[in-house]
C-alpha positions in Angstrom: -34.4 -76.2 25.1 -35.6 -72.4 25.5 -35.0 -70.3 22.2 -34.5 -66.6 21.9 -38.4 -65.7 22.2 -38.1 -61.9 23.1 -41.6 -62.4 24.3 -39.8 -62.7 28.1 -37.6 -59.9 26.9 -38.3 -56.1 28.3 -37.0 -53.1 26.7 -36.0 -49.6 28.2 -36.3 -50.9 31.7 -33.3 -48.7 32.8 -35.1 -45.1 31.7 -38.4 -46.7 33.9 -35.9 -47.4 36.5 -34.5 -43.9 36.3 -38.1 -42.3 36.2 -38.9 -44.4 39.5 -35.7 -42.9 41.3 -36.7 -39.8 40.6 -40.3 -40.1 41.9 -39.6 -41.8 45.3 -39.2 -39.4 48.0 -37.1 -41.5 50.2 -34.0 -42.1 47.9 -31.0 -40.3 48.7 -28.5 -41.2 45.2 -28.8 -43.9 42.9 -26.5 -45.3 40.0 -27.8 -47.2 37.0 -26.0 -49.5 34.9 -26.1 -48.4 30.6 -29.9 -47.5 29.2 -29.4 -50.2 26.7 -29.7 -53.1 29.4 -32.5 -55.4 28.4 -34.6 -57.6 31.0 -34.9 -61.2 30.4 -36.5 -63.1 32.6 -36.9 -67.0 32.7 -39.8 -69.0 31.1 -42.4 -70.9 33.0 -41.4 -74.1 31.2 -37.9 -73.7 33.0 -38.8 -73.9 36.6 -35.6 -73.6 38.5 -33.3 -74.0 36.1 -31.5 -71.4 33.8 -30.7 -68.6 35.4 -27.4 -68.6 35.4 -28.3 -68.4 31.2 -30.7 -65.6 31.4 -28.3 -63.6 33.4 -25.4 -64.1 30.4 -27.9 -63.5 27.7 -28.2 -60.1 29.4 -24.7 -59.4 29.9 -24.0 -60.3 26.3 -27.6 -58.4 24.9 -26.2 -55.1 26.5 -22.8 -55.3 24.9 -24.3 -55.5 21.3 -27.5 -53.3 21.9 -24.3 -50.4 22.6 -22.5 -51.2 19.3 -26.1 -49.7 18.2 -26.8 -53.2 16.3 -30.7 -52.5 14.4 -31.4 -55.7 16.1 -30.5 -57.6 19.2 -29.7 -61.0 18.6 -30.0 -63.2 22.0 -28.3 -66.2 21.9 -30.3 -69.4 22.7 -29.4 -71.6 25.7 -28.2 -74.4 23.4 -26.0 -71.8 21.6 -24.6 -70.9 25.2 -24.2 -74.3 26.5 -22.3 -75.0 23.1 -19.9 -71.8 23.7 -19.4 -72.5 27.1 -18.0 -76.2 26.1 -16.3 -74.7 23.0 -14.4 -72.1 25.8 -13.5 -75.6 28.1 -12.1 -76.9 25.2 -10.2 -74.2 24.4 -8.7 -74.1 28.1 -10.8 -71.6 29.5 -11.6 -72.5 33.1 -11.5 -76.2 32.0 -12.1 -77.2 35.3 -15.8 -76.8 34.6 -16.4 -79.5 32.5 -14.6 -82.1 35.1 -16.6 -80.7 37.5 -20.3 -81.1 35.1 -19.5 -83.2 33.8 -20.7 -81.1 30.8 -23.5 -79.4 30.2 -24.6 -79.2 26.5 -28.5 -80.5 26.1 -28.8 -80.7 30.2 -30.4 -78.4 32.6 -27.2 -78.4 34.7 -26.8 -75.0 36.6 -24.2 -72.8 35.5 -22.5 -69.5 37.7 -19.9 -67.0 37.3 -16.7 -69.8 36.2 -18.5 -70.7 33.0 -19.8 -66.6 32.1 -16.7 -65.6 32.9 -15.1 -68.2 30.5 -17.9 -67.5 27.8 -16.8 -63.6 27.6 -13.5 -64.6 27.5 -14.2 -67.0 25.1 -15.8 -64.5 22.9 -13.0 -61.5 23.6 -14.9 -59.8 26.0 -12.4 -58.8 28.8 -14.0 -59.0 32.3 -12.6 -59.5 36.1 -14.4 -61.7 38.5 -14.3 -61.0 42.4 -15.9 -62.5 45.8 -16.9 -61.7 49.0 -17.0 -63.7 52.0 -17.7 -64.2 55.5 -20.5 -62.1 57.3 -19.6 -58.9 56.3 -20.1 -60.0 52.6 -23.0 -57.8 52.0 -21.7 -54.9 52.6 -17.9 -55.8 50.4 -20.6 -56.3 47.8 -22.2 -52.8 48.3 -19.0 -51.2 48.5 -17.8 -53.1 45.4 -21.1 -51.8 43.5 -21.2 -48.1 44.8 -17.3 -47.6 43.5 -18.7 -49.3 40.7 -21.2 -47.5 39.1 -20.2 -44.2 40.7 -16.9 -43.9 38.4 -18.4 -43.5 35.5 -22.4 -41.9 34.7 -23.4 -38.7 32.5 -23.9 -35.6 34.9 -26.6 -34.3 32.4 -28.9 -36.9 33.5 -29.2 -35.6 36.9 -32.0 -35.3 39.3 -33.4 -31.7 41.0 -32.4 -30.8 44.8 -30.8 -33.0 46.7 -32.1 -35.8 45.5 -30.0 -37.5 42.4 -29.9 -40.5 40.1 -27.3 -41.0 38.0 -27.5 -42.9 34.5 -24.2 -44.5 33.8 -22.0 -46.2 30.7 -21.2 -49.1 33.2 -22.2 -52.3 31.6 -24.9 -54.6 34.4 -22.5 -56.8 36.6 -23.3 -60.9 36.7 -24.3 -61.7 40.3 -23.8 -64.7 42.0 -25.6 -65.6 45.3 -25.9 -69.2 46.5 -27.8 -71.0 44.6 -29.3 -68.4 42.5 -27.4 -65.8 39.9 -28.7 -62.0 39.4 -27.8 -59.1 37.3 -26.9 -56.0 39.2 -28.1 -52.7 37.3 -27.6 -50.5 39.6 -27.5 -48.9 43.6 -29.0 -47.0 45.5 -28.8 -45.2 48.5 -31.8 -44.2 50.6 -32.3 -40.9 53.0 -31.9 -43.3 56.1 -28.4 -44.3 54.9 -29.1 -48.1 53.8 -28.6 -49.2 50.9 -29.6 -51.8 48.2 -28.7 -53.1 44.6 -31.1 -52.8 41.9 -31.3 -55.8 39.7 -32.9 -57.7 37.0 -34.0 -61.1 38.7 -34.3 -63.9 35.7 -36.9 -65.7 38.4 -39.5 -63.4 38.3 -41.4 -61.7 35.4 -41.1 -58.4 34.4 -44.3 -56.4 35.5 -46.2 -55.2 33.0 -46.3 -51.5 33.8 -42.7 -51.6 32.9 -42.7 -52.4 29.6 -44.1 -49.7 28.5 -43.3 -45.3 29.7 -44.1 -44.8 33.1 -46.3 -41.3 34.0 -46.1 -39.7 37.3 -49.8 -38.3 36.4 -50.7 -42.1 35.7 -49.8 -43.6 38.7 -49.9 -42.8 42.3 -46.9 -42.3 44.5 -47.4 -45.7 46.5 -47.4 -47.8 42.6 -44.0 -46.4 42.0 -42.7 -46.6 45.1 -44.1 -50.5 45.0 -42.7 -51.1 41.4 -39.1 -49.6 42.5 -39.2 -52.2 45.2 -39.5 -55.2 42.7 -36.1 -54.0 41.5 -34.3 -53.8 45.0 -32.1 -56.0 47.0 -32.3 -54.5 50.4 -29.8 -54.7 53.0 -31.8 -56.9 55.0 -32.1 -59.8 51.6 -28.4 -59.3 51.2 -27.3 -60.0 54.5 -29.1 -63.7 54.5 -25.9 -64.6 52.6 -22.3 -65.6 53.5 -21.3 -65.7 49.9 -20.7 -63.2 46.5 -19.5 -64.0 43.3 -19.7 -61.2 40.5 -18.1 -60.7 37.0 -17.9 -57.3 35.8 -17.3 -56.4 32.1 -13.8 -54.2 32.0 -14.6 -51.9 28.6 -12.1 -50.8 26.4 -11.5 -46.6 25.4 
C-alpha cells in the first residue's frame, strides 16, 4: 500500500499557478484556491486506482499546512482506508461499507460519500452538492465562480484589466465519473469561456513547476502550455452528465 513519500508531492504550485495567470495574454479573471495547497499526484505503482485517496490527502494537507504546522504530515492510504471505516462505524454515511463491502487493504475506488464522511469524521465541516443532466458543466462553473469569488485578498491583484485573484478558499474535492479531481481554482478567458483549474492525481506534476517560474526564463508559448496542464476547458467538462463536489465550510 502507497505511504506518504512526498517525492509525488509539489509545493507552491498555487504562486506558479498565479505567476502563469498573470503572464497569459488571453485570460480575462481567474480565482485560486489558498497558496498553501500542495499537489499530490498518484504513483506509477498505482495504475488506476487511488485517486479518490490523493485527492483527500490534498484536501486534508491544505487544512494543516494553514494552521502553519513546521511540517505537513500526509496521511498514508492505509491510514485513510482505516479512517474511512472507523467513520462507517461510527455512522457516518454507513451505507458505504454495505455498498464495498469495505475497503481497508483493497484497491477499491472511493468518491465524495467516504471524503465527505472522513472530514466529518475528523470535525472538519464540509457540504457536498451535484449537478446533473446536460447542463451540468456549466452548474459546476457557476457553483465554482460564486465559489472562489467570495472570498480572495485584493492585494494580490493583477495590472489593467487583466486580474487573478489569490483566495483563502480551501481546493474543492471533484467528482467526475469514474475519476475524482481537486478544483483549485477558475478562470475566465477574454472569449468568455471558462474552465477550472485543478490538480489531477493521474498525471505528474511537470517539473518546471516545482520550482519559481521566470517570465525572462521561459517563452510566452511554455507558460501558456504549462497553464493548460492545469485547465478543465469547457469543451472536457461538457463530455459529462454528472458532478459531485465537497467543499470545506471554514469556521471565523
Amino acid at each position: 500500500m502507497s505511504t506518504p513519500d512526498t517525492a509525488n508531492a509539489a509545493y507552491n504550485v498555487i504562486p506558479n499557478l498565479l505567476f502563469l495567470l498573470r503572464h497569459t495574454d488571453d485570460v480575462a479573471a481567474a480565482y485560486l484556491c489558498t497558496a498553501s495547497a500542495i499537489q499530490i499526484s498518484k504513483t506509477l505503482e498505482e495504475g488506476a486506482h487511488f485517486c479518490g485517496y490523493r485527492n483527500v490527502q490534498m484536501i486534508l494537507a491544505a487544512q494543516e499546512h494553514e494552521t502553519g504546522a513546521a511540517n505537513i504530515k500526509i496521511p498514508t492510504i492505509s491510514d485513510l482506508q482505516i479512517k474511512i471505516e472507523d467513520a462507517w462505524k461510527a455512522g457516518i454515511n454507513p451505507h458505504g461499507m454495505a455498498q464495498t463491502g469495505g475497503i481497508r487493504g483493497t484497491r477499491k475506488h472511493i468518491g465524495t460519500s467516504e471524503a465527505e464522511a472522513l472530514l466529518l469524521s475528523l470535525g472538519i465541516p464540509c457540504t457536498g452538492s451535484a449537478f446533473h443532466g446536460k447542463h451540468a458543466w456549466q452548474q459546476l462553473l457557476d457553483y465554482t465562480e460564486a465559489y472562489f469569488s467570495t472570498s480572495f485578498d485584493p492585494s494580490v491583484k493583477m495590472s489593467g484589466s487583466q486580474e487573478a485573484h489569490l483566495t483563502n478558499k480551501s481546493p474543492i474535492f471533484l467528482q467526475r465519473p469514474s475519476h475524482s479531481l481537486t478544483i483549485v481554482g477558475m478562470i475566465r478567458f477574454r472569449s468568455g469561456k471558462r474552465g477550472i483549474l485543478t490538480f489531477d492525481p493521474a498525471w505528474q506534476t511537470p517539473s518546471l513547476m516545482r520550482k519559481p517560474l521566470s517570465a525572462s526564463q521561459h517563452r510566452a508559448w511554455k507558460l501558456k502550455w504549462l497553464l493548460k496542464q492545469y485547465t478543465k476547458s469547457e469543451r472536457y467538462l461538457k463530455r459529462y452528465p454528472a458532478f459531485e463536489t465537497l467543499i470545506i465550510e471554514r469556521q471565523g
